[in-house]
N, C-alpha and C positions, 0 to 999 in steps of 0.2 A: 642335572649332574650325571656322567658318565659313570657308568659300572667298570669295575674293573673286568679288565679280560680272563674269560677261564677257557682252560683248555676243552676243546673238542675235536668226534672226527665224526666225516662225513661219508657214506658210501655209494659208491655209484656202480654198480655189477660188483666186477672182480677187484676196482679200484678203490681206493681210500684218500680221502684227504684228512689228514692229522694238524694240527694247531696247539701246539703247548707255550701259552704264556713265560716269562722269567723274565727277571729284572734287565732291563735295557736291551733286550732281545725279544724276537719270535722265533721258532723253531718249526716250520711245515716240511711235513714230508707228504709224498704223492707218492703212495704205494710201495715202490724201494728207495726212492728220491730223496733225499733230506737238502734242505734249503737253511742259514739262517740268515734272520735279516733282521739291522742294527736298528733301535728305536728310531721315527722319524721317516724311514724307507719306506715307498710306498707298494701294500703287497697288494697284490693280482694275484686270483687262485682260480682256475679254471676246470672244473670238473665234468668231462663230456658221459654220456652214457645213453643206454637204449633204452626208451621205455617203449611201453603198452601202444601200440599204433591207435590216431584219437579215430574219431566220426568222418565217415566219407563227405566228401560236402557237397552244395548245391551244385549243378550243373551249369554253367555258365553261357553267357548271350550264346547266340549264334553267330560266327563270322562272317565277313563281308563274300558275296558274294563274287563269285571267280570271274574273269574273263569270257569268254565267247570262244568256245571251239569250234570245232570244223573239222570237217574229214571231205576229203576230193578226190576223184577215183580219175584217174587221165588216160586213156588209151591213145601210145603210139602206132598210128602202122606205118610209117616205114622206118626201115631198120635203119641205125645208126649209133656210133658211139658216144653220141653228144643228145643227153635229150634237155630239152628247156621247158622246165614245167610251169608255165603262167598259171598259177591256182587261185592268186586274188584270197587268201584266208585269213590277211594280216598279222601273219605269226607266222616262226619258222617252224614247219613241223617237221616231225617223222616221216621217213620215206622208204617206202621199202617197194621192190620194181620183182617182176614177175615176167616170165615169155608166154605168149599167148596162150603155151598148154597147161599155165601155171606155176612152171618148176621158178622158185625165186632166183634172182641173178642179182649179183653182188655189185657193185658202185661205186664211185668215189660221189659224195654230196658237196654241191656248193650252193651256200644260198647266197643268190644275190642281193634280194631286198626282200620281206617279212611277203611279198606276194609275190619272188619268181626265184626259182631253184632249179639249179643245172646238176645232172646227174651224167657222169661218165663211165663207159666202160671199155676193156680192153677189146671188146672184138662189136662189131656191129648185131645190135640187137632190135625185134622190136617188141610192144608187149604193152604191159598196164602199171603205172604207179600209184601207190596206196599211199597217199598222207593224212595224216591224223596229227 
Protein backbone atom coordinates (compact mmCIF):
# COMPACT_ATOMS: atom_id res chain seq x y z
CA UNK A 1 0.00 0.00 0.00
CA UNK A 2 1.39 3.44 -0.81
CA UNK A 3 1.79 6.31 1.92
CA UNK A 4 0.37 9.21 1.33
CA UNK A 5 2.72 12.07 0.13
CA UNK A 6 4.08 14.53 2.86
CA UNK A 7 5.70 17.58 2.30
CA UNK A 8 9.41 17.92 2.40
CA UNK A 9 12.64 20.03 1.66
CA UNK A 10 15.79 19.05 0.68
CA UNK A 11 19.21 20.99 0.73
CA UNK A 12 22.02 21.12 -1.18
CA UNK A 13 24.59 24.34 -0.32
CA UNK A 14 22.72 27.47 -0.80
CA UNK A 15 19.82 25.58 -2.66
CA UNK A 16 16.74 24.01 -1.57
CA UNK A 17 14.25 21.79 -3.05
CA UNK A 18 10.70 22.20 -1.32
CA UNK A 19 7.75 19.54 -1.94
CA UNK A 20 4.34 20.27 -0.49
CA UNK A 21 1.65 17.86 -1.15
CA UNK A 22 -2.42 19.11 -1.70
CA UNK A 23 -5.27 17.64 -3.23
CA UNK A 24 -4.75 17.16 -7.10
CA UNK A 25 -1.52 19.03 -7.14
CA UNK A 26 2.23 19.18 -6.18
CA UNK A 27 3.79 22.45 -5.51
CA UNK A 28 8.03 22.38 -5.75
CA UNK A 29 10.01 25.18 -5.57
CA UNK A 30 13.81 25.22 -6.31
CA UNK A 31 15.10 27.97 -4.02
CA UNK A 32 13.13 31.10 -5.66
CA UNK A 33 11.40 28.82 -8.35
CA UNK A 34 8.01 27.67 -7.63
CA UNK A 35 6.68 24.91 -10.10
CA UNK A 36 3.12 23.38 -9.93
CA UNK A 37 2.25 20.17 -11.35
CA UNK A 38 -1.30 18.71 -11.89
CA UNK A 39 -1.87 14.97 -10.37
CA UNK A 40 -0.65 12.51 -13.05
CA UNK A 41 2.45 14.87 -14.46
CA UNK A 42 5.42 13.34 -14.13
CA UNK A 43 7.93 15.35 -11.73
CA UNK A 44 11.77 15.29 -12.28
CA UNK A 45 13.67 17.38 -9.56
CA UNK A 46 17.27 17.73 -9.96
CA UNK A 47 19.28 18.81 -7.18
CA UNK A 48 23.04 19.48 -8.16
CA UNK A 49 25.57 20.62 -5.29
CA UNK A 50 29.33 20.31 -4.17
CA UNK A 51 30.27 17.94 -1.75
CA UNK A 52 33.56 16.72 0.26
CA UNK A 53 36.04 15.67 -2.82
CA UNK A 54 36.05 11.49 -2.25
CA UNK A 55 39.57 9.01 -2.11
CA UNK A 56 42.31 9.61 -4.83
CA UNK A 57 42.20 6.32 -6.71
CA UNK A 58 44.45 3.59 -7.93
CA UNK A 59 46.79 4.55 -10.67
CA UNK A 60 46.03 3.06 -13.81
CA UNK A 61 47.86 0.52 -16.46
CA UNK A 62 50.55 2.09 -18.13
CA UNK A 63 49.99 3.18 -21.82
CA UNK A 64 51.03 1.70 -24.93
CA UNK A 65 54.23 2.38 -25.84
CA UNK A 66 55.01 5.44 -28.40
CA UNK A 67 56.67 5.29 -31.77
CA UNK A 68 60.41 5.23 -32.51
CA UNK A 69 62.01 8.69 -32.70
CA UNK A 70 65.05 9.87 -34.05
CA UNK A 71 67.07 12.83 -34.40
CA UNK A 72 69.53 13.36 -37.66
CA UNK A 73 71.97 15.93 -37.71
CA UNK A 74 72.97 16.65 -41.81
CA UNK A 75 75.67 18.91 -42.85
CA UNK A 76 75.41 20.94 -46.09
CA UNK A 77 78.56 22.31 -47.65
CA UNK A 78 77.78 23.74 -50.41
CA UNK A 79 75.89 26.79 -50.28
CA UNK A 80 72.53 26.83 -51.75
CA UNK A 81 69.01 27.82 -51.44
CA UNK A 82 67.33 24.63 -51.88
CA UNK A 83 68.67 21.93 -49.39
CA UNK A 84 67.14 18.35 -49.77
CA UNK A 85 67.42 16.52 -46.65
CA UNK A 86 67.21 12.51 -47.25
CA UNK A 87 67.05 11.59 -43.34
CA UNK A 88 65.29 8.03 -43.80
CA UNK A 89 63.51 8.63 -39.91
CA UNK A 90 60.13 7.58 -41.13
CA UNK A 91 58.43 10.54 -39.68
CA UNK A 92 58.24 14.22 -40.48
CA UNK A 93 60.28 15.88 -38.00
CA UNK A 94 61.40 19.19 -36.76
CA UNK A 95 63.86 21.02 -38.54
CA UNK A 96 65.57 23.66 -37.56
CA UNK A 97 69.02 24.59 -40.00
CA UNK A 98 71.99 26.66 -38.74
CA UNK A 99 75.30 28.34 -40.69
CA UNK A 100 78.43 26.74 -40.03
CA UNK A 101 79.24 29.41 -37.10
CA UNK A 102 75.90 28.35 -35.74
CA UNK A 103 73.72 31.54 -35.91
CA UNK A 104 70.16 29.68 -36.96
CA UNK A 105 68.74 30.71 -40.42
CA UNK A 106 65.13 30.63 -41.05
CA UNK A 107 63.36 28.37 -43.97
CA UNK A 108 60.42 27.48 -45.55
CA UNK A 109 60.06 23.39 -44.71
CA UNK A 110 58.66 20.89 -47.15
CA UNK A 111 58.32 17.56 -46.45
CA UNK A 112 58.13 15.30 -49.19
CA UNK A 113 57.62 11.88 -47.82
CA UNK A 114 58.12 10.86 -43.82
CA UNK A 115 62.06 10.24 -45.10
CA UNK A 116 62.93 13.31 -47.25
CA UNK A 117 62.39 17.16 -46.47
CA UNK A 118 63.20 20.17 -48.66
CA UNK A 119 64.12 23.28 -46.86
CA UNK A 120 64.34 26.74 -48.73
CA UNK A 121 65.81 29.77 -48.33
CA UNK A 122 66.02 33.34 -49.55
CA UNK A 123 69.71 33.76 -50.18
CA UNK A 124 72.18 30.89 -50.70
CA UNK A 125 73.41 29.16 -47.58
CA UNK A 126 75.40 26.35 -46.35
CA UNK A 127 75.42 24.85 -42.78
CA UNK A 128 73.92 21.87 -40.59
CA UNK A 129 70.11 20.73 -40.12
CA UNK A 130 68.91 19.42 -36.79
CA UNK A 131 65.81 17.15 -37.02
CA UNK A 132 64.17 15.63 -34.33
Amino acid sequence: MLSEPRAMTVRAGPRSLSVAPAPQRFTIAVSDRVRVFREREPIVALVTGTGPRGAIGATGPAGPIGPVGGVAVITVDSPGTLWILNHNLGFKPNISTFTPAGDEIVGVVSHVSVNVAEVRFNISSSGVALLS
